[in-house]
Backbone atoms as SQL, in Angstrom:
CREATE TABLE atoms (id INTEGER PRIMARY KEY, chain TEXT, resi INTEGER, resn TEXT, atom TEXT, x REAL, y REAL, z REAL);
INSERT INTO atoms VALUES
  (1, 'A', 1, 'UNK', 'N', 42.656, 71.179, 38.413),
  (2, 'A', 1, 'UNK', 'CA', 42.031, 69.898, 38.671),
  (3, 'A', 1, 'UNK', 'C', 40.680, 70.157, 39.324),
  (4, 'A', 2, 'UNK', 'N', 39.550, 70.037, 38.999),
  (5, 'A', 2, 'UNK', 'CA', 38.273, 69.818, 39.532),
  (6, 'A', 2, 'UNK', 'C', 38.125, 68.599, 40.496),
  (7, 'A', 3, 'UNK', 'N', 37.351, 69.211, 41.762),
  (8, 'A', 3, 'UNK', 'CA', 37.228, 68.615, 42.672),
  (9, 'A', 3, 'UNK', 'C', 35.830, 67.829, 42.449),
  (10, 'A', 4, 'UNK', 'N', 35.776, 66.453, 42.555),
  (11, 'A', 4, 'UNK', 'CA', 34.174, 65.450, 42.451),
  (12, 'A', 4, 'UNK', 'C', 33.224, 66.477, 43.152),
  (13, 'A', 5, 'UNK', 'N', 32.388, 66.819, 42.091),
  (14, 'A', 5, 'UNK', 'CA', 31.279, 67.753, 42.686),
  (15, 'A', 5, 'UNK', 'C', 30.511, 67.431, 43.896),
  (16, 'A', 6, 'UNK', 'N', 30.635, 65.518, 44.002),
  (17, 'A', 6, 'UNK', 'CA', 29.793, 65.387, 45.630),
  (18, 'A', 6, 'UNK', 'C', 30.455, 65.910, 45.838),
  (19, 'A', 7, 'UNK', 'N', 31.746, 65.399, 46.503),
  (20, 'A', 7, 'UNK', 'CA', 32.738, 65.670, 47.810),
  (21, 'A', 7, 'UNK', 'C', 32.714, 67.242, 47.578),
  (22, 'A', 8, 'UNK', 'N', 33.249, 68.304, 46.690),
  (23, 'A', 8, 'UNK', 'CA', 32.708, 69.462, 47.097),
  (24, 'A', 8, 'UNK', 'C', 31.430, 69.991, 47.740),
  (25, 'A', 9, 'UNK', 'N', 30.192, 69.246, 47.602),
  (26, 'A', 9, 'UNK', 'CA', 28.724, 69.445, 48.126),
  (27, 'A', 9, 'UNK', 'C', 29.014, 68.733, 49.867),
  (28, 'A', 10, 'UNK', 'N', 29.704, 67.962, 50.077),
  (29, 'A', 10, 'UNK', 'CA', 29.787, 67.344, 51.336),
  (30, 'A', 10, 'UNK', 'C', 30.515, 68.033, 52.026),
  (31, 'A', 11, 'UNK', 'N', 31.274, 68.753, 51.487),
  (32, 'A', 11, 'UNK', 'CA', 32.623, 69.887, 52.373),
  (33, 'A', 11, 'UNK', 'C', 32.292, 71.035, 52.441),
  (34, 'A', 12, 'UNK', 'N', 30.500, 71.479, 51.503),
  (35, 'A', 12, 'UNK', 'CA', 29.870, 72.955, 52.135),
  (36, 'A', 12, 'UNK', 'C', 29.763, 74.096, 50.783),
  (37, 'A', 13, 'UNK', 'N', 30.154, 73.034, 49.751),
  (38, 'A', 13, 'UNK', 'CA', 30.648, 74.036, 48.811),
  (39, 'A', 13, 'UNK', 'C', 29.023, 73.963, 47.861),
  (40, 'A', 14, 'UNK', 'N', 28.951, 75.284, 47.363),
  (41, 'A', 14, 'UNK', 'CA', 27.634, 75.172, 46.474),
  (42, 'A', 14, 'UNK', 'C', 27.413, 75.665, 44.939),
  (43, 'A', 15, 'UNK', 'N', 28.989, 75.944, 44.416),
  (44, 'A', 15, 'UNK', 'CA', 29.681, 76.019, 43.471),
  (45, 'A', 15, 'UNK', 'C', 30.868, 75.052, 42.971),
  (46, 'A', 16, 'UNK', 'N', 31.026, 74.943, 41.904),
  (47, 'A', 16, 'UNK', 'CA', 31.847, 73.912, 41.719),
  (48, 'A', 16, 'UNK', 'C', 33.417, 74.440, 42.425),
  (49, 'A', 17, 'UNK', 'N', 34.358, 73.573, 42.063),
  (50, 'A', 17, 'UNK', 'CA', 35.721, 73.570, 42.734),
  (51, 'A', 17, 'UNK', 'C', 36.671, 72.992, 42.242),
  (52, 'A', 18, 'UNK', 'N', 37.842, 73.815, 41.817),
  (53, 'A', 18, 'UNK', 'CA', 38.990, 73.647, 41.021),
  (54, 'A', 18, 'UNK', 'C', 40.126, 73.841, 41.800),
  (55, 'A', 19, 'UNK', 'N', 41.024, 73.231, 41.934),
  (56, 'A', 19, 'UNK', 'CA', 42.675, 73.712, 42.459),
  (57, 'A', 19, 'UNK', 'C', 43.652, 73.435, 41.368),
  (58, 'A', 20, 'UNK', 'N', 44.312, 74.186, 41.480),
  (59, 'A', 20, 'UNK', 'CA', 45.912, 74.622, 40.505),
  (60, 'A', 20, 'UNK', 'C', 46.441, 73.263, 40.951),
  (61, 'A', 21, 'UNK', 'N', 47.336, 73.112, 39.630),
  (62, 'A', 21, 'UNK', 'CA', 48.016, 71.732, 39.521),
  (63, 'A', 21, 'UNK', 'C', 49.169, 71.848, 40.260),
  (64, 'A', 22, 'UNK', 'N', 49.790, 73.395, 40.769),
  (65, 'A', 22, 'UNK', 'CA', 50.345, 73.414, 42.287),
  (66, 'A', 22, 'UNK', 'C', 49.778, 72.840, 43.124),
  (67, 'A', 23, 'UNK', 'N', 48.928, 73.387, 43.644),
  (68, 'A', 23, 'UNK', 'CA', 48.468, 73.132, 44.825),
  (69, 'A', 23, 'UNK', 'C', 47.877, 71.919, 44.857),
  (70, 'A', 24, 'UNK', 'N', 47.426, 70.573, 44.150),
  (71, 'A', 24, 'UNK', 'CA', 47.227, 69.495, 44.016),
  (72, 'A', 24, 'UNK', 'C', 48.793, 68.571, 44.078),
  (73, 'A', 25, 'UNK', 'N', 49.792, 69.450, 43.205),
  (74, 'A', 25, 'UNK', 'CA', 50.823, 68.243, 43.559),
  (75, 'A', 25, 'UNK', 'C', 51.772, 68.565, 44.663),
  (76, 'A', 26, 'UNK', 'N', 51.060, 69.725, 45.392),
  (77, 'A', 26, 'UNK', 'CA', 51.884, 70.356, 46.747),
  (78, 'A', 26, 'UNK', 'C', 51.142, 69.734, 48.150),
  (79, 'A', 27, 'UNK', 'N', 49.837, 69.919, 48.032),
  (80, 'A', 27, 'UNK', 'CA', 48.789, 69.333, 49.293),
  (81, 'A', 27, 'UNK', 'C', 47.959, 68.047, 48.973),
  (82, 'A', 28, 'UNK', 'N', 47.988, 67.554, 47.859),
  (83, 'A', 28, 'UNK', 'CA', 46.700, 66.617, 47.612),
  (84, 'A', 28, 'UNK', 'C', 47.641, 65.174, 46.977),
  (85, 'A', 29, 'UNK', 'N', 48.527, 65.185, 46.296),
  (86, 'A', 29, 'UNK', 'CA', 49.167, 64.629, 45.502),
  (87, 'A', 29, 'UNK', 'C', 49.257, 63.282, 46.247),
  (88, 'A', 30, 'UNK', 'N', 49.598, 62.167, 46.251),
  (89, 'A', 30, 'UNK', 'CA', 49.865, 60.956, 47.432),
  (90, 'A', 30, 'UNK', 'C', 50.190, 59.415, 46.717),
  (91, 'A', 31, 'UNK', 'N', 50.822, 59.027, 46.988),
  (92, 'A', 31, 'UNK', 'CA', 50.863, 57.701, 46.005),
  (93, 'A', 31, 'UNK', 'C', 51.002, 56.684, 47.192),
  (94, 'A', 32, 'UNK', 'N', 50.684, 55.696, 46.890),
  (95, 'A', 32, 'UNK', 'CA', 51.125, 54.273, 47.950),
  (96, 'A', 32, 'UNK', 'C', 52.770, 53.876, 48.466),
  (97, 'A', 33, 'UNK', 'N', 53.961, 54.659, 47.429),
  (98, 'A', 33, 'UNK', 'CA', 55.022, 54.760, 47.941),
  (99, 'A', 33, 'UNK', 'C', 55.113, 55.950, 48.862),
  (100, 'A', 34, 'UNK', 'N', 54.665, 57.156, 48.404),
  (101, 'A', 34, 'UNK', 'CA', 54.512, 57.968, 49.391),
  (102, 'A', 34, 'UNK', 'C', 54.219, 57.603, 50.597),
  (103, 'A', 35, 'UNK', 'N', 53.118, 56.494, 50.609),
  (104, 'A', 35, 'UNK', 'CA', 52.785, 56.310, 52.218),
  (105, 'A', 35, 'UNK', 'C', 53.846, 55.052, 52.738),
  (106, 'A', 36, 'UNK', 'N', 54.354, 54.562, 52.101),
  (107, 'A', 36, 'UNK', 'CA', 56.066, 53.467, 52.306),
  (108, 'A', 36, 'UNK', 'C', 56.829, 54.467, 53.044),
  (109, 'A', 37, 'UNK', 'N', 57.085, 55.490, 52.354),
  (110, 'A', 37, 'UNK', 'CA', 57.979, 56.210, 52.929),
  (111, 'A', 37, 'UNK', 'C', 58.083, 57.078, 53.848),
  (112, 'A', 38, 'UNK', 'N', 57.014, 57.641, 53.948),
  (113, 'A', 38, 'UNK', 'CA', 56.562, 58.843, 54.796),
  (114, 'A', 38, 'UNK', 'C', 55.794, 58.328, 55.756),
  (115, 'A', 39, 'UNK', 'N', 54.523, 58.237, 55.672),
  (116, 'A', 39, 'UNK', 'CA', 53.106, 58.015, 56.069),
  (117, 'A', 39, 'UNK', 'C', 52.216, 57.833, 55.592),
  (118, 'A', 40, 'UNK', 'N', 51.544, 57.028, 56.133),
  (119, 'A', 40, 'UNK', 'CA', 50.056, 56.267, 55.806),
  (120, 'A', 40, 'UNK', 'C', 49.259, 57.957, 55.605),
  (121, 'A', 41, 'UNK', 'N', 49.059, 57.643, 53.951),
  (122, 'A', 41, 'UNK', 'CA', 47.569, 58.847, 53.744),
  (123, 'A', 41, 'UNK', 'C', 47.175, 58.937, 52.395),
  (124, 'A', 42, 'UNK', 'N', 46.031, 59.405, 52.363),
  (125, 'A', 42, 'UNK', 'CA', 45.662, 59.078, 50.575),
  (126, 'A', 42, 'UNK', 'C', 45.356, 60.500, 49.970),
  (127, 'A', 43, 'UNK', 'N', 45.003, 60.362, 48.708),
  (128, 'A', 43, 'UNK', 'CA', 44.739, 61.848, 48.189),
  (129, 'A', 43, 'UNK', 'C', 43.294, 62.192, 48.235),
  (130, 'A', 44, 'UNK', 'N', 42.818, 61.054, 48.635),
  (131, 'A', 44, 'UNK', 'CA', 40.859, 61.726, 49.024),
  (132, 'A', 44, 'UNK', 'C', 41.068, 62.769, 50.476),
  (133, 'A', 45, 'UNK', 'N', 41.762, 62.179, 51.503),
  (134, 'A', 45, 'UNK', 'CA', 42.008, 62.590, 52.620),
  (135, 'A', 45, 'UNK', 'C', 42.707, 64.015, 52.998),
  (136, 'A', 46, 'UNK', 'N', 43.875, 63.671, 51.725),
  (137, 'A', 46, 'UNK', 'CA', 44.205, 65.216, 51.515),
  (138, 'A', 46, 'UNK', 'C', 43.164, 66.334, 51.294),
  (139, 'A', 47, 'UNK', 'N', 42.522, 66.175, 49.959),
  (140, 'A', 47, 'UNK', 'CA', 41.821, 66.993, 49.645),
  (141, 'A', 47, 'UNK', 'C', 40.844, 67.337, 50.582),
  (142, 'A', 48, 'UNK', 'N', 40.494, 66.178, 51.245),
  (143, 'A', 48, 'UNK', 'CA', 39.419, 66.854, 51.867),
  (144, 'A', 48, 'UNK', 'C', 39.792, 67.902, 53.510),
  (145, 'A', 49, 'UNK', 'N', 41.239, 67.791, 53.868),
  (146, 'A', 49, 'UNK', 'CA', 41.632, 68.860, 54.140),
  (147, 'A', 49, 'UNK', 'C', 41.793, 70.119, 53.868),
  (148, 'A', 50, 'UNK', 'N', 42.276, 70.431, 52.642),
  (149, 'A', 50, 'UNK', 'CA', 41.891, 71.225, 51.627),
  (150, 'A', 50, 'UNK', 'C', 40.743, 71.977, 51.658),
  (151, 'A', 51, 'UNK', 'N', 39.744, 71.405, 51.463),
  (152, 'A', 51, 'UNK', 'CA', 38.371, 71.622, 51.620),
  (153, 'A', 51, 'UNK', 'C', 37.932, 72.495, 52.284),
  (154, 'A', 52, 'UNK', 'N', 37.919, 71.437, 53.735),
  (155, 'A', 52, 'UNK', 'CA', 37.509, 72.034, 54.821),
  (156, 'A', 52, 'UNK', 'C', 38.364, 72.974, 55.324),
  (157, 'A', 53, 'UNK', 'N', 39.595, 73.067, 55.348),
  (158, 'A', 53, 'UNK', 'CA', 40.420, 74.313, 55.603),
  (159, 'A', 53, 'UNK', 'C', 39.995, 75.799, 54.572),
  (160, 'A', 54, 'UNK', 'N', 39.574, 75.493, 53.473),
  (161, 'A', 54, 'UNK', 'CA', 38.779, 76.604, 52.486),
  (162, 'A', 54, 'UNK', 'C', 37.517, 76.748, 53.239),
  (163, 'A', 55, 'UNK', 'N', 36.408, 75.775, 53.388),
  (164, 'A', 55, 'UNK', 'CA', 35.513, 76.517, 53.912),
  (165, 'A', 55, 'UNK', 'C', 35.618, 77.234, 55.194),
  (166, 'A', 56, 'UNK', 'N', 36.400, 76.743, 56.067),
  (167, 'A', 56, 'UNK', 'CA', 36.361, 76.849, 57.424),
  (168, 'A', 56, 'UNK', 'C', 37.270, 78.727, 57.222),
  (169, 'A', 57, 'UNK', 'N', 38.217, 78.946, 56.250),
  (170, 'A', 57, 'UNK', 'CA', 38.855, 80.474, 55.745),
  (171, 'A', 57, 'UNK', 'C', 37.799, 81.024, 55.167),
  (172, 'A', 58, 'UNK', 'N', 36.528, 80.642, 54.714),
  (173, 'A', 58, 'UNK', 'CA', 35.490, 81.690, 53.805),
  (174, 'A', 58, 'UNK', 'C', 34.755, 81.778, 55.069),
  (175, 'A', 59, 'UNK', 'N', 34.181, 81.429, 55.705),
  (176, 'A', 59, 'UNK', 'CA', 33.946, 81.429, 56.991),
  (177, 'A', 59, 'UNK', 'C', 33.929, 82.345, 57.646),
  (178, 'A', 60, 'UNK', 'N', 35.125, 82.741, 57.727),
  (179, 'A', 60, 'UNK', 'CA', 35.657, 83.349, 58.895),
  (180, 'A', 60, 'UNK', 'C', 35.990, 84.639, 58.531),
  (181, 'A', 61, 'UNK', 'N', 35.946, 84.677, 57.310),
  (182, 'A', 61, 'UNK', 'CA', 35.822, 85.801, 56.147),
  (183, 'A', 61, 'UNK', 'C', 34.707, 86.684, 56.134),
  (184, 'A', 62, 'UNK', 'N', 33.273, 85.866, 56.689),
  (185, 'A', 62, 'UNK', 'CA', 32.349, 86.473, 56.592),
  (186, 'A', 62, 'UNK', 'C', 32.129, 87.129, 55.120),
  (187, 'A', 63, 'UNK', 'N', 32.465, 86.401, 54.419),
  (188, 'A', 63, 'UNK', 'CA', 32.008, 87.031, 53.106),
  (189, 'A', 63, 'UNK', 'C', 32.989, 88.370, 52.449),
  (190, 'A', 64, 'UNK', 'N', 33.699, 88.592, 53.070),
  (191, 'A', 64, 'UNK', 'CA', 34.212, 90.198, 52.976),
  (192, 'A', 64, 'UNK', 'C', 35.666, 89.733, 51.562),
  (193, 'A', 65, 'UNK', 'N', 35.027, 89.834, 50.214),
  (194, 'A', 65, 'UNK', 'CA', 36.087, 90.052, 49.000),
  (195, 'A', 65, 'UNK', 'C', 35.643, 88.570, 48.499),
  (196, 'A', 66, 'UNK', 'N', 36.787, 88.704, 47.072),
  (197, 'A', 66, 'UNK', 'CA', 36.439, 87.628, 46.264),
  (198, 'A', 66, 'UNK', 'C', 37.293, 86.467, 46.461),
  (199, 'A', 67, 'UNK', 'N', 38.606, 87.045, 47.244),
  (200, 'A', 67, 'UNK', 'CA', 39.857, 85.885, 47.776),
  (201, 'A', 67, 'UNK', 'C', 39.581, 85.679, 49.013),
  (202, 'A', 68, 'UNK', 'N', 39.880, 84.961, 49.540),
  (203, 'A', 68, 'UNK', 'CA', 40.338, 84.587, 50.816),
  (204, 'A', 68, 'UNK', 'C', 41.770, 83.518, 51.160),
  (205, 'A', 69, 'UNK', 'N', 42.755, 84.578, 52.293),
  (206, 'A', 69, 'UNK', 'CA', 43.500, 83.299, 52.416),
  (207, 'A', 69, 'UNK', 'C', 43.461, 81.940, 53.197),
  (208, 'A', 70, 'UNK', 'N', 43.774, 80.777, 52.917),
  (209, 'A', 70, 'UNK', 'CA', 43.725, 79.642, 53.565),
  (210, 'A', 70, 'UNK', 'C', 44.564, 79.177, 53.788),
  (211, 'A', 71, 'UNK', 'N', 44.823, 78.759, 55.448),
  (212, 'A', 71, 'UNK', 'CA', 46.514, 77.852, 55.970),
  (213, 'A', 71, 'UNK', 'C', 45.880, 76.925, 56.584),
  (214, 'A', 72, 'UNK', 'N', 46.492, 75.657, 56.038),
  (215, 'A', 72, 'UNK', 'CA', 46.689, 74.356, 56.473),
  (216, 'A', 72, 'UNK', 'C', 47.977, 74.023, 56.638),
  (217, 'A', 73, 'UNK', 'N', 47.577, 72.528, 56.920),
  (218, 'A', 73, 'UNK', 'CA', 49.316, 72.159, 57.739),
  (219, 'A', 73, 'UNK', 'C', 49.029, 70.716, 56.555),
  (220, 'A', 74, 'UNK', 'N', 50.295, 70.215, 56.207),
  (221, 'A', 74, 'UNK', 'CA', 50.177, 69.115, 55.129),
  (222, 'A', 74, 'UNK', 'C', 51.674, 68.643, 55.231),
  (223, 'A', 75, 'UNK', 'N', 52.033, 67.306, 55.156),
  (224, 'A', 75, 'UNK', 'CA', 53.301, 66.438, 55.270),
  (225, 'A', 75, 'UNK', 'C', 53.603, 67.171, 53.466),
  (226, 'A', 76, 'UNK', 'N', 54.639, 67.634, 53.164),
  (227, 'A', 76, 'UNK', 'CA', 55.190, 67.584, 52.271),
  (228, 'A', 76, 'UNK', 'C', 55.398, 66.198, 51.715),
  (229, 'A', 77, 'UNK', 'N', 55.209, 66.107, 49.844),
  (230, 'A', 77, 'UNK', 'CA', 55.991, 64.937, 49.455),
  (231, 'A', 77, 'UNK', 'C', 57.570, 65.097, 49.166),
  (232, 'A', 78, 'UNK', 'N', 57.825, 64.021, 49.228),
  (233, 'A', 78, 'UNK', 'CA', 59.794, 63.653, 48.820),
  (234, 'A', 78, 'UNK', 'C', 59.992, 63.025, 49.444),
  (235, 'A', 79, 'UNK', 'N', 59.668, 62.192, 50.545),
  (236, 'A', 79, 'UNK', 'CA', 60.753, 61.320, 50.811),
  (237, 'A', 79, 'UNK', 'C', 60.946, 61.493, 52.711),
  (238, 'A', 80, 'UNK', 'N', 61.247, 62.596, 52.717),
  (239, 'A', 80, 'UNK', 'CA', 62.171, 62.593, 54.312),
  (240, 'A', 80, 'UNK', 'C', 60.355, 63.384, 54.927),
  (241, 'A', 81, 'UNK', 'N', 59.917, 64.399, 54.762),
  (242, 'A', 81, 'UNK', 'CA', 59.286, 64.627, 55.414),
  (243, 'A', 81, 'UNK', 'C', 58.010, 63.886, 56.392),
  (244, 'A', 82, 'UNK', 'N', 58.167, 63.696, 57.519),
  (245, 'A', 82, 'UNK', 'CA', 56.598, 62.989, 58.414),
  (246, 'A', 82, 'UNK', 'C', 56.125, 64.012, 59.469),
  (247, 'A', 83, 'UNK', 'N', 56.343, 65.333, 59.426),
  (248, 'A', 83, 'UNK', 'CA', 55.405, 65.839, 60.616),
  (249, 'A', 83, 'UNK', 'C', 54.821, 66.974, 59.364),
  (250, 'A', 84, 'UNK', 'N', 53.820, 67.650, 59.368),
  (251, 'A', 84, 'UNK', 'CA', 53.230, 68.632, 58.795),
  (252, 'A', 84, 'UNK', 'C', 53.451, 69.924, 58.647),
  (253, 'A', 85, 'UNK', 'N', 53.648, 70.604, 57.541),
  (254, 'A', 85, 'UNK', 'CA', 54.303, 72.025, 57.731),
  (255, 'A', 85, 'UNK', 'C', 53.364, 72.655, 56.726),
  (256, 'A', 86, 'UNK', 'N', 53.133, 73.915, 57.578),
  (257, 'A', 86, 'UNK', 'CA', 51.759, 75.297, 57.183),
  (258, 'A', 86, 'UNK', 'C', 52.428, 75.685, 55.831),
  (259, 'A', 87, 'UNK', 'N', 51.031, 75.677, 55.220),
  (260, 'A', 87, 'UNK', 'CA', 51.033, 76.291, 53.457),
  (261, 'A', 87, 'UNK', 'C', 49.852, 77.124, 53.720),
  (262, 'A', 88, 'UNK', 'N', 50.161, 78.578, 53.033),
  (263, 'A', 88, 'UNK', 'CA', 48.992, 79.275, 52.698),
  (264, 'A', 88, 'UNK', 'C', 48.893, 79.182, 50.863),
  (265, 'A', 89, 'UNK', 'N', 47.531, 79.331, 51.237),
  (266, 'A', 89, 'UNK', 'CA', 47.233, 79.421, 49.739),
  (267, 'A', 89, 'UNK', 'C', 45.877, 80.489, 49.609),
  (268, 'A', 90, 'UNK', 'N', 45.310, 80.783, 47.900),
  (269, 'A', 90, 'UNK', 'CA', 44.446, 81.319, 47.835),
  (270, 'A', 90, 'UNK', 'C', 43.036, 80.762, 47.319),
  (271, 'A', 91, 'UNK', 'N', 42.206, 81.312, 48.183),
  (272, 'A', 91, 'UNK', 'CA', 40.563, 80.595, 47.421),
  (273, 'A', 91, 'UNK', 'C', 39.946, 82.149, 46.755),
  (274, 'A', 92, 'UNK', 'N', 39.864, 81.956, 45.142),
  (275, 'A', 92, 'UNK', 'CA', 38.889, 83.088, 44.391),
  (276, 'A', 92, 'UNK', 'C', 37.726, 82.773, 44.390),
  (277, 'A', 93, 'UNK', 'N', 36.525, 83.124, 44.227),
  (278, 'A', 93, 'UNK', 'CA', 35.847, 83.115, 43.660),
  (279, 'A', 93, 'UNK', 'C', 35.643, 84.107, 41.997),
  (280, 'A', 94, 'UNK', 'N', 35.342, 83.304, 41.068),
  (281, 'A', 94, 'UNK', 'CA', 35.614, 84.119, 39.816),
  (282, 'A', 94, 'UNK', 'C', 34.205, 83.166, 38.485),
  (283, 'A', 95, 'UNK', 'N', 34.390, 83.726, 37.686),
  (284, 'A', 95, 'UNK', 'CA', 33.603, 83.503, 36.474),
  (285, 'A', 95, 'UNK', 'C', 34.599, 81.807, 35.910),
  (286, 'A', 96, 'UNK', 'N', 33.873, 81.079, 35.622),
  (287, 'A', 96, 'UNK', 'CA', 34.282, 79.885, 34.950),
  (288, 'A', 96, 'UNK', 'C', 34.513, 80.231, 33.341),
  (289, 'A', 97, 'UNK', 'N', 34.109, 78.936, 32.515),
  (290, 'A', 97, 'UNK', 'CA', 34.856, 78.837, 31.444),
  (291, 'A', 97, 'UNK', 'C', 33.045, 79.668, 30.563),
  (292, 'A', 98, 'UNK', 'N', 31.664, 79.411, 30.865),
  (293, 'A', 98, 'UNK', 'CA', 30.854, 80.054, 31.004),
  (294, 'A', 98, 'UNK', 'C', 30.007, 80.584, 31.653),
  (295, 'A', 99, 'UNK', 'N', 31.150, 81.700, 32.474),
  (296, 'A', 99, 'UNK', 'CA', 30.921, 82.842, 33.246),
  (297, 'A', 99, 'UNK', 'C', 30.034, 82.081, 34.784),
  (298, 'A', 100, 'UNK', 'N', 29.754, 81.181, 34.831),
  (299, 'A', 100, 'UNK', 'CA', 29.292, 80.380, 36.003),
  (300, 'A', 100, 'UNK', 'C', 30.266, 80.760, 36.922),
  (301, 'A', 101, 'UNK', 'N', 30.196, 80.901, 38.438),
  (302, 'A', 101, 'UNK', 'CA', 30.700, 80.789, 39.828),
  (303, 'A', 101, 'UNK', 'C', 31.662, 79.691, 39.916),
  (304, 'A', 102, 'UNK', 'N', 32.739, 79.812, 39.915),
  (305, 'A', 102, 'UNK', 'CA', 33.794, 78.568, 40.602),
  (306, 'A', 102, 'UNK', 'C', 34.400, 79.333, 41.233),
  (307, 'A', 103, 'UNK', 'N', 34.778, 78.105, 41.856),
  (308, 'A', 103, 'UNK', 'CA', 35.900, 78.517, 43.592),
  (309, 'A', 103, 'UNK', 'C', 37.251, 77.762, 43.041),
  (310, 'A', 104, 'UNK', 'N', 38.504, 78.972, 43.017),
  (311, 'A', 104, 'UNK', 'CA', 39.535, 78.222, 42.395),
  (312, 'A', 104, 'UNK', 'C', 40.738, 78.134, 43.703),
  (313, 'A', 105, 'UNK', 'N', 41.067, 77.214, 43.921),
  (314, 'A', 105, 'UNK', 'CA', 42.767, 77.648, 45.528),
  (315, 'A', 105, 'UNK', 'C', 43.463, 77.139, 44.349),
  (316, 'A', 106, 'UNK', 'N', 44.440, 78.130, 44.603),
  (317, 'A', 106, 'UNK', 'CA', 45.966, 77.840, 44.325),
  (318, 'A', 106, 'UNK', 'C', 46.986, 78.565, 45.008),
  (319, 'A', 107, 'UNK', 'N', 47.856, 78.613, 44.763),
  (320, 'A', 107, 'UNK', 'CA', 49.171, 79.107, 45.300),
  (321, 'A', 107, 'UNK', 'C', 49.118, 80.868, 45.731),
  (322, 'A', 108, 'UNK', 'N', 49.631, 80.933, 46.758),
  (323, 'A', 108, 'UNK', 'CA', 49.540, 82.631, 47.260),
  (324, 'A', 108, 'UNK', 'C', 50.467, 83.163, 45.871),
  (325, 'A', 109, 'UNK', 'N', 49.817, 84.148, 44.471),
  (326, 'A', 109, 'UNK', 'CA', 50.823, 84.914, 43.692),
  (327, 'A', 109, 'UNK', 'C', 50.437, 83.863, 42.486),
  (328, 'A', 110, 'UNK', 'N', 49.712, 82.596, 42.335),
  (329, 'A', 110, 'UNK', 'CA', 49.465, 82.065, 41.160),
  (330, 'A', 110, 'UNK', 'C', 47.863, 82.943, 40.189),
  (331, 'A', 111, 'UNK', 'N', 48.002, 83.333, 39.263),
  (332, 'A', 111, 'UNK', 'CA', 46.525, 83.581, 38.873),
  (333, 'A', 111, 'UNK', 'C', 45.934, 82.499, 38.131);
């Protein structure tokens, strides 16, 4: 899933931005029953946790490789969960569909 190129430009990013359809229906995913049941939150809000938890891991990275890992904390969906529980995941940097720079997170072990 490609991230709206603003909101990637507003969260620091200067390449485009893709996440695995894991990691979108694991951290970003959100529906209006979701927030019935669980908690009040949307999927702009998610993501932009997401985000900033990626830049704030490249960061801190100082540049050093083409992955970096990233842990955030995110309410699981289903139903019962309301307090937040830590997911790591991975941010590549790699060649796109023509060889252009994208930044891809997905799942720690997904390629």
């Amino acid at each position: 899933m490609e991230v709206p190129a603003e909101l990637a430009r507003e969260a620091g990013f200067t390449v485009p931005v893709c996440l695995s359809a894991a990691v979108w229906a694991d951290c970003v995913e959100w529906s209006e029953e979701d927030s019935r049941r669980q908690t009040p939150q949307d999927e702009t809000g998610r993501l932009w946790d997401v985000l900033t938890m990626t830049r704030f891991a490249i960061r801190r990275s100082r540049g050093s490789g083409e992955c970096v890992t990233v842990e955030l904390y995110r309410i699981p969906r289903g139903g019962r969960a309301r307090q937040p529980r830590r997911v790591r995941l991975a941010a590549c940097i790699g060649p796109g569909d023509n060889a252009e720079p994208v930044m891809t997170i997905m799942q720690l072990g997904e390629d």
